[in-house]
N, C-alpha and C positions, 0 to 999 in steps of 0.2 A: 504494500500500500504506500511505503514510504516514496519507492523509485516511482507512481505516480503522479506523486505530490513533490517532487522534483529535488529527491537524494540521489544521488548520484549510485548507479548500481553497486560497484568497488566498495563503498561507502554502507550500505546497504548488507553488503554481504560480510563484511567486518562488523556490523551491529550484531550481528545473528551470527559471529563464529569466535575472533579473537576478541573483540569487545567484552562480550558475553563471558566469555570464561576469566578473561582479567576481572571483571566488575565480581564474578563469584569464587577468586582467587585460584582456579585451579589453571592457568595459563600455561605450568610448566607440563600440563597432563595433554589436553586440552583446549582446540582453537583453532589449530594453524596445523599444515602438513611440516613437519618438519622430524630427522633420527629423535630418537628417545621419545615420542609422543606417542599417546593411544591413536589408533589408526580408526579413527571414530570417522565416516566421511556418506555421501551419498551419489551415486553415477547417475544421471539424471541425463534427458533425452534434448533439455535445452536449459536455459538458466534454472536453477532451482525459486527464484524467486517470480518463476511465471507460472501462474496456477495454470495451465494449458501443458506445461513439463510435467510428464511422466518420472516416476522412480524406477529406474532401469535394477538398481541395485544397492542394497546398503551394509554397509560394516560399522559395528561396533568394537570397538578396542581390537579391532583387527581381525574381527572371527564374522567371516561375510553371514549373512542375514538371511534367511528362510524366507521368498517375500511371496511365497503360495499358502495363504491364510484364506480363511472360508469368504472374506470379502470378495478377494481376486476368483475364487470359484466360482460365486456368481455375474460374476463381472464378465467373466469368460462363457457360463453359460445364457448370461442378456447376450451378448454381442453373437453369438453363435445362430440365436433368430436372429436378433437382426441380421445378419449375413441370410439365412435362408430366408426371411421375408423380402429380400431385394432380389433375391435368385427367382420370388415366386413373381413376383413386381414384374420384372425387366423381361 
């Protein structure tokens, strides 16, 4: 919301990673990619601050993230009619 009230993305995306962990003291854990840090991070299909970007994939402290949860099940099973009600469509 910030980036469309005119934060600059860069800006933006330090509020929500190193910011955030300096203001709740754990910086040297947490914030920033850098050796010695938890590999807390998220692989995203375009900016992560565009609600329209998909979560491709996520890690926490380094241990990649199981992201097939009963939401995504039915997500896959909506999208699956829709795919055959365009097939009956077209």
């Amino acid at each position: 919301v910030a980036v469309a009230f005119g934060l600059p993305e860069e800006e933006a995306l330090k509020a929500v990673t190193i910011n955030a962990a300096e203001f709740m003291g754990i910086s040297d854990k947490v914030g920033s990619l850098e050796p010695g840090k938890q590999a807390t991070l998220l692989i995203t299909t375009g900016t992560p601050l565009d609600m329209t970007s998909d979560i491709e994939q996520s890690y926490i402290q380094g241990r990649e993230i199981d992201m097939n949860d009963i939401q995504k099940h039915f997500f896959d099973k909506y999208m699956e009619k829709v795919r055959q009600n365009r097939r009956v469509v077209s």
